[in-house]
C-alpha positions as CSV (number, residue, x, y, z in Angstrom):
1,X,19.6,19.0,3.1
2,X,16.2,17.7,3.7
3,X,13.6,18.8,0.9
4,X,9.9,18.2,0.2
5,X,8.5,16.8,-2.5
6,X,7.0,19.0,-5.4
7,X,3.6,18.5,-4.5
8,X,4.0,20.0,-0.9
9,X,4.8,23.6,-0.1
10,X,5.6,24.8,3.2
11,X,4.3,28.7,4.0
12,X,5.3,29.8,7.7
13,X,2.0,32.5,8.7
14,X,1.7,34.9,11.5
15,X,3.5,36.3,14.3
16,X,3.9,33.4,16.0
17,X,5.8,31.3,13.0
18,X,3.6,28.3,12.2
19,X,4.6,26.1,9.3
20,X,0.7,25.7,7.1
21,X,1.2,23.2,4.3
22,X,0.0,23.2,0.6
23,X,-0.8,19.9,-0.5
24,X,-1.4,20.1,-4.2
25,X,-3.1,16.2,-4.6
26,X,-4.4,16.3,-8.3
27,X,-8.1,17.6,-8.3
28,X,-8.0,18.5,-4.8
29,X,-5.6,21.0,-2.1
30,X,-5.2,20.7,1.2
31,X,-3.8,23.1,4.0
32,X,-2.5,21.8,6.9
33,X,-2.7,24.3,10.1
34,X,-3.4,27.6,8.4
35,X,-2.2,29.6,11.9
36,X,-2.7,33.4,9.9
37,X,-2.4,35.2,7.1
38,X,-5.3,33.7,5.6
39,X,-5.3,36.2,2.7
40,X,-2.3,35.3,1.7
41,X,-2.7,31.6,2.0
42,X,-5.8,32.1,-0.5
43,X,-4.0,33.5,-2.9
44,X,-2.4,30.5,-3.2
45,X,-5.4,28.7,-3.7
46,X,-6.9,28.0,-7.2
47,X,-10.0,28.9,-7.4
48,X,-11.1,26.2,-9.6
49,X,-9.8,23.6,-7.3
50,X,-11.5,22.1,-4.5
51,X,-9.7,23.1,-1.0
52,X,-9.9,21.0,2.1
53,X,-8.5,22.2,5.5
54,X,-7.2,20.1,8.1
55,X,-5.8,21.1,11.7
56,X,-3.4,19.0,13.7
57,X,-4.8,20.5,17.1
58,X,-6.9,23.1,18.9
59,X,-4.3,25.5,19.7
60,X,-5.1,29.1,17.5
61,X,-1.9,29.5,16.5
62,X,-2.9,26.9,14.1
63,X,-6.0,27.8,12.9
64,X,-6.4,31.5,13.6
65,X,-6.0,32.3,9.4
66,X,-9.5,30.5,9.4
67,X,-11.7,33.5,9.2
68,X,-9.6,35.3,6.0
69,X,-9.8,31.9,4.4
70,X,-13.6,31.6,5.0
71,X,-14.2,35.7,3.3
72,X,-12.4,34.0,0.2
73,X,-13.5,30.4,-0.3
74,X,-17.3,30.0,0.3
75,X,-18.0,26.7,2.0
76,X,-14.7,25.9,3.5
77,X,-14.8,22.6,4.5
78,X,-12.0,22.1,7.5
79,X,-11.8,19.0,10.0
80,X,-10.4,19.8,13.6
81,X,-9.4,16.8,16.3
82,X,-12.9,16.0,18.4
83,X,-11.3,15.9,21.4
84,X,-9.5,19.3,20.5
85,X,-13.3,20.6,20.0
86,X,-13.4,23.1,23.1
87,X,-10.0,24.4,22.9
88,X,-11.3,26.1,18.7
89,X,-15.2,27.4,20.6
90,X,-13.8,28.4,23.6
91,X,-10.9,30.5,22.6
92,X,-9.5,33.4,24.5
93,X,-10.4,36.1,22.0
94,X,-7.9,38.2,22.9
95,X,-5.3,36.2,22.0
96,X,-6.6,35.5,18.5
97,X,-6.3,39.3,18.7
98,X,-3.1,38.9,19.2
99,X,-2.7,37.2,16.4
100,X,-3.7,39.8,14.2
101,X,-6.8,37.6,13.2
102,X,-10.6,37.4,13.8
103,X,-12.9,34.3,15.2
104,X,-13.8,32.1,12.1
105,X,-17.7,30.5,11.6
106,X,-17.8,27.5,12.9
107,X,-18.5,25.1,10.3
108,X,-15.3,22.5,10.7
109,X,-16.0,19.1,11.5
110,X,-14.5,17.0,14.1
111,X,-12.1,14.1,12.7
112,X,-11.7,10.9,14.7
113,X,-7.8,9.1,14.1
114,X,-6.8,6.6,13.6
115,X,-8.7,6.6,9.9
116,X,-6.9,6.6,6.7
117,X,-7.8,8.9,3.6
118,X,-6.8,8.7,-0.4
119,X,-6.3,12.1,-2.0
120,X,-4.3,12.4,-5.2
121,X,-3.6,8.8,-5.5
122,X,-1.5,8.5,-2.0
123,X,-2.5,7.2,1.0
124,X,-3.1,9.4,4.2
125,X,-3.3,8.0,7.6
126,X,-4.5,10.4,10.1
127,X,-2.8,8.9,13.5
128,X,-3.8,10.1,17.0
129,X,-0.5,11.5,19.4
130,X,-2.1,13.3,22.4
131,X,0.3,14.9,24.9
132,X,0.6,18.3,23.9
133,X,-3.3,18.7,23.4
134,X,-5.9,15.6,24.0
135,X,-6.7,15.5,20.5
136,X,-3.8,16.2,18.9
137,X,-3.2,14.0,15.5
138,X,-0.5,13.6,12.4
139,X,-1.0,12.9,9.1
140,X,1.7,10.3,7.4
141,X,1.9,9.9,3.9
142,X,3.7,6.7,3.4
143,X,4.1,7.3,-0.7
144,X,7.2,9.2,-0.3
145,X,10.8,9.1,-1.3
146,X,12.6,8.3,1.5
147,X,10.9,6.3,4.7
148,X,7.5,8.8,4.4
149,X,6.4,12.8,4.9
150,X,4.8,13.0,8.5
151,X,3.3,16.4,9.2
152,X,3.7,16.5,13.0
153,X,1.9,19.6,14.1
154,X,3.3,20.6,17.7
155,X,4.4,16.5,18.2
156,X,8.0,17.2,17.4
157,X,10.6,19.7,16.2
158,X,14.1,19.5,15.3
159,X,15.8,19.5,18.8
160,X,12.4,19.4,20.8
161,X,8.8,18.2,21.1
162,X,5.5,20.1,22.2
163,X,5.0,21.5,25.4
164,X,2.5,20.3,27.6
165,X,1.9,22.9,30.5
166,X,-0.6,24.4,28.9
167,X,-4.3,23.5,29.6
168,X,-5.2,19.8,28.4
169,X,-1.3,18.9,28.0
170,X,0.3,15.6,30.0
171,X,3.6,15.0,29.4
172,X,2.9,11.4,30.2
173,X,0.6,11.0,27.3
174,X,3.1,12.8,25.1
175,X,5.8,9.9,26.4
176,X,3.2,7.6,25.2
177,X,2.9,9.1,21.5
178,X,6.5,10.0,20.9
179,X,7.1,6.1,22.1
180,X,4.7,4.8,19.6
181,X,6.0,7.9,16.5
182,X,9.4,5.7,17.0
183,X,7.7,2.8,15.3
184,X,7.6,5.0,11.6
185,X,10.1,4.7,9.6
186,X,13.7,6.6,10.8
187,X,13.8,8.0,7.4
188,X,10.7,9.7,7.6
189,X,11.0,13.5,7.0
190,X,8.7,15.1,9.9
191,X,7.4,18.3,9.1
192,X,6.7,20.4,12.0
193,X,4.4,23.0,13.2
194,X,7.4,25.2,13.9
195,X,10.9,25.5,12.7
196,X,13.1,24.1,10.1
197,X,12.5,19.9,8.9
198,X,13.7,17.0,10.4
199,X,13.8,13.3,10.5
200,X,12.5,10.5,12.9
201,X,16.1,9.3,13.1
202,X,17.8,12.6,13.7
203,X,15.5,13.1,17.0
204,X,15.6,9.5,18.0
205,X,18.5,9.8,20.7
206,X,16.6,12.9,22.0
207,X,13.4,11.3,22.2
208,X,14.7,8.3,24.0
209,X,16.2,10.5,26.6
210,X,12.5,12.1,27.2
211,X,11.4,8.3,27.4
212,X,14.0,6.7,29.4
């Protein structure tokens, strides 16, 4: 059974299931996509610590627990994709509505990849995968057990990868990413945007048929 190290914890949020990810990384947290429930997600959050958030992609289902997050942490600082930009300003408001959750100030910053960051003593390379957004990026932690911790966003699930039929998505370009993903090590323990954990290995012969 595949487990995560003590430092992460994995919260699924809102009504659409998104996996948001506590990093606890000595002085400083981060959350990866924190797609609703913001209140409860700052709970989490101590208050003397400071709390970075980071978003894999554009789509609200990843970043619609912004707003809540924002009424309890003055001076959020968050980081989106660049090329993900329009898809957070130009969002269909009803469907954050849907969502249970409200439009958030727009204060992020836009994050080129490839760029590598140190938080907590480890290493974080943030690595660009377009396909299922333009923007889309994955942060891989290589000072793991195991081969690594990748946290995939909407890149790849157990049994599947992200869809690209919706507005800025190319299955072509996904090819691309999931082509170069198979370069990390097997072992590395991908943790998606959706669903239960997986490995790099455990999808491999599934990703080679997308490929092939």
């Amino acid at each position: 059974m595949l487990t995560l190290p003590n430092w992460v914890r994995q919260i699924t949020v809102g009504s659409l299931q998104t996996n948001a990810y506590l990093l606890e990384l000595g002085e400083v947290y981060w959350l990866i996509d924190p797609g609703g429930e913001g209140n409860r997600l700052a709970a989490l959050l101590p208050r003397e610590k400071d709390v970075t958030v980071y978003l894999t992609h554009g789509h609200a289902d990843h970043w619609a627990g912004l707003r809540s997050l924002q009424l309890h942490r003055t001076g959020l600082r968050w980081f989106y994709p660049r090329q993900d930009e329009e898809m957070i300003t130009g969002v269909d408001r009803r469907f954050l509505s849907f969502l249970g959750e409200d439009f958030p100030e727009l204060t992020g910053l836009p994050l080129e990849a490839p760029q590598e960051l140190d938080a907590g003593g480890r290493c974080f390379s943030f690595l660009h995968f377009p396909g299922h957004t333009p923007g889309h990026l994955a942060i891989f932690c290589e000072d793991c057990p195991r081969g690594g911790l990748l946290f995939a966003g909407d890149l790849l699930f157990r049994g599947g990868v992200g869809r690209t039929d919706l507005p800025g998505g190319s299955f072509r370009r996904l090819q691309e990413s999931l082509s170069r993903l198979l370069k990390l090590p097997g072992e590395t323990v991908v943790c998606p945007g959706h669903g239960p954990l997986t490995t790099i290995n455990a999808e491999r012969e599934m990703i080679e048929d997308l490929l092939a």
